[in-house]
N, C-alpha and C positions, 0 to 999 in steps of 0.2 A: 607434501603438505601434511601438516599434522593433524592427530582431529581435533584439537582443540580449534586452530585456526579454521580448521571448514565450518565448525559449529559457527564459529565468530563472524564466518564470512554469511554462512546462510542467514544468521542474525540480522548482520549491516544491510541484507538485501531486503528479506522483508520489512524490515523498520523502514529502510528509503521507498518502499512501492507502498505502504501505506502515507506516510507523508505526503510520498507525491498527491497520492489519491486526495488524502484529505484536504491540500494547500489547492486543487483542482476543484473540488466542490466547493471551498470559501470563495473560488474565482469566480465559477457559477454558475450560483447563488441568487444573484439578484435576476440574471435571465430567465432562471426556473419559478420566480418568484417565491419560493419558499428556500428558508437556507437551510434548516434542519434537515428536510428531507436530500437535500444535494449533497450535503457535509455525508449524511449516513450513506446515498448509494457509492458516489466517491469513494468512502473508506472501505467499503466492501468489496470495488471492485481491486482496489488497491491491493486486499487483503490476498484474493484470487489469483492478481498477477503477482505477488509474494510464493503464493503457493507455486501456480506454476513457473516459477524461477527458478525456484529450492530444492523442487522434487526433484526423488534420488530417480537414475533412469538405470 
């Protein structure tokens, strides 16, 4: 694999574990009764499992 395509690949992954995260906190949302605060922890836990996906070992 070349490194352009690892780049491309660590890319695609964290972009799809933030998504998840985020399309996971608009889910919910209304149970947490605030959407702001769900959308935000969501996206950040998303962000976290992006990172650890990507990291080099």
């Amino acid at each position: 694999m070349s490194r352009k395509s690892k780049k491309q690949a660590k890319q695609g992954t964290l972009a799809l574990c933030i998504t998840a995260g985020l399309i996971v906190g608009v889910g919910l949302g209304p149970f947490v009764d605030n959407m702001l605060i769900s959308i935000v922890i969501f996206g950040l836990i998303g962000i976290a499992a992006g990172m650890v996906f990507t990291r080099k070992t």
